[in-house]
C-alpha positions as a Python dict, from the first residue, in 0.01 Angstrom:
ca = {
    (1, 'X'): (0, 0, 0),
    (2, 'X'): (263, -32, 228),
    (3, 'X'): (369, -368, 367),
    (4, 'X'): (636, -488, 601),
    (5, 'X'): (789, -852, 587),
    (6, 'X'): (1035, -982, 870),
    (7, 'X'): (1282, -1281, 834),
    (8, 'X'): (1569, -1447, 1033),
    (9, 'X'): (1365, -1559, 1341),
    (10, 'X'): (1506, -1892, 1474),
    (11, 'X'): (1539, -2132, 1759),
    (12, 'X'): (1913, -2050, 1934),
    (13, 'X'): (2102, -2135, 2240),
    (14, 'X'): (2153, -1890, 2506),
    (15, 'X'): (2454, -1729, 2408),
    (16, 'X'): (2382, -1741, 2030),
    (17, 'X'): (2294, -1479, 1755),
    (18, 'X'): (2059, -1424, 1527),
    (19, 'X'): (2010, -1111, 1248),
    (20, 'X'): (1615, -1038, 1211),
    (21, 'X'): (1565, -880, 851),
    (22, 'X'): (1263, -623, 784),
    (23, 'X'): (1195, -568, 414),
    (24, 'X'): (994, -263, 336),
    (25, 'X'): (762, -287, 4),
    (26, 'X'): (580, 12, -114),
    (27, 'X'): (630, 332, -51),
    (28, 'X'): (1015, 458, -24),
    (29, 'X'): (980, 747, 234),
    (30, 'X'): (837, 470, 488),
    (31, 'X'): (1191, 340, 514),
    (32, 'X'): (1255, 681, 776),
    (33, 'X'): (1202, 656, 1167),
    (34, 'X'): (1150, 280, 1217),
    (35, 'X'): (1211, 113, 1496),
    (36, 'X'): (1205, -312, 1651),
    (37, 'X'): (990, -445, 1938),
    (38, 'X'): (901, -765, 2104),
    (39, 'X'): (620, -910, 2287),
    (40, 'X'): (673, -1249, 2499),
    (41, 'X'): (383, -1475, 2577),
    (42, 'X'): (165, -1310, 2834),
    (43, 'X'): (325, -989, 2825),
    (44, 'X'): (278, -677, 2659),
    (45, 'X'): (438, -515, 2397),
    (46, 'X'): (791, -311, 2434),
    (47, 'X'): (995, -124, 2222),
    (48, 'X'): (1349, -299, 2144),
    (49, 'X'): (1561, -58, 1909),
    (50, 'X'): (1501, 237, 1679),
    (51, 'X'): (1679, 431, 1412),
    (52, 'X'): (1596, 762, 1292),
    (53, 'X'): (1575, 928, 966),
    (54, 'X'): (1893, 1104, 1073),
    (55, 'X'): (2034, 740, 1183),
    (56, 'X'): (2057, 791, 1533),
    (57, 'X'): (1967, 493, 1727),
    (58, 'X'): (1823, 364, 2040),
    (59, 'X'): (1813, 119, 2268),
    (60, 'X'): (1565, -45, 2526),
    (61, 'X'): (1726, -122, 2833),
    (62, 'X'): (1750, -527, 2832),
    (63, 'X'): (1897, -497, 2537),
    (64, 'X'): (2167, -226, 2536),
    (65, 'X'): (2514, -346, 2455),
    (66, 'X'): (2403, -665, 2288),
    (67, 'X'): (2191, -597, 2000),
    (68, 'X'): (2224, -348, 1703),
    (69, 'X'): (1978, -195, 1483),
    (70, 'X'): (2086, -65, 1086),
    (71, 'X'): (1950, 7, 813),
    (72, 'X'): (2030, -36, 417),
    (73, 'X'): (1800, 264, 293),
    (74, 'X'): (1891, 109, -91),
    (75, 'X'): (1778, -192, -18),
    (76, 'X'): (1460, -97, 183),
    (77, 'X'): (1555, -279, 488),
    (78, 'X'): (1561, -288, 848),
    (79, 'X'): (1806, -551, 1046),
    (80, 'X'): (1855, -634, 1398),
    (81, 'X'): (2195, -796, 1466),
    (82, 'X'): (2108, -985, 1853),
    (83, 'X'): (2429, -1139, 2048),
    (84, 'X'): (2469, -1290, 2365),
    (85, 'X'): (2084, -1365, 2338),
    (86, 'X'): (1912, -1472, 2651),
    (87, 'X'): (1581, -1693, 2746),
    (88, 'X'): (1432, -1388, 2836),
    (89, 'X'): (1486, -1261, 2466),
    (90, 'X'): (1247, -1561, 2368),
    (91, 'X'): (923, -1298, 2194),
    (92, 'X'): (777, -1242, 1850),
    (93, 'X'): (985, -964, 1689),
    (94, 'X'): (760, -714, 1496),
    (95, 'X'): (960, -404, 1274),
    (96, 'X'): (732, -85, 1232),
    (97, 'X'): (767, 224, 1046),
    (98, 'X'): (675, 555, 1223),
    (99, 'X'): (677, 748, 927),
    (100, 'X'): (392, 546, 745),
    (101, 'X'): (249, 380, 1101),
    (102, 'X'): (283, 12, 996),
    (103, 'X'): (348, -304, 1133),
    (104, 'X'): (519, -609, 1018),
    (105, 'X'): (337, -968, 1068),
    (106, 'X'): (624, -1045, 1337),
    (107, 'X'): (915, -1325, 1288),
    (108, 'X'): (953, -1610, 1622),
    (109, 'X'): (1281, -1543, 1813),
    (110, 'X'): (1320, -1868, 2049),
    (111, 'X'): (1626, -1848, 2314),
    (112, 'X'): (1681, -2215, 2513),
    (113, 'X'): (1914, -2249, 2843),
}
């Protein structure tokens, strides 16, 4: 069984930083294709960052230029380095892997003014 356990989420100033941590336990060939999103309160979910199996990576738009998705492939894990975080970055931050189609139980990202 493949499970997914986030860490790093945290109450910040705007302005601040935080790196979100996604452990992968299980299966090693669900550490390929994985990817970050977010959903604030009352909205729906969207798609923050992803990394390929070939490490390529992308970016939603809100967040280009500030955050950065890697990977440690030994260590199983996913991270999500977030600068110059904003209010409107305030969300639950789930990881997922396409490869295996599972989601983590989410980690509380908190931004204040």
């Amino acid at each position: 069984q493949v499970q997914l356990v986030e860490s790093g989420g945290g109450s910040v100033q705007a302005g601040g930083s935080l790196r979100l941590s996604c452990v992968v336990y299980g299966y090693d060939y669900c550490n390929y294709d994985m990817s970050w999103y977010r959903q604030a309160p009352g909205k729906e979910r969207e798609f923050v960052s992803g990394i390929d199996s070939d490490g390529r990576t992308t970016y939603g738009g809100p967040v280009k230029g500030r955050f950065t998705i890697s990977q440690d492939i030994i260590k199983n894990t996913l991270y999500l380095q977030m600068n110059r975080l904003k209010p409107e970055d305030t969300a639950m931050y789930y990881c997922q892997t396409e490869s295996c189609d599972v989601w983590g139980q989410g980690t509380l990202v908190t931004v204040s003014s």
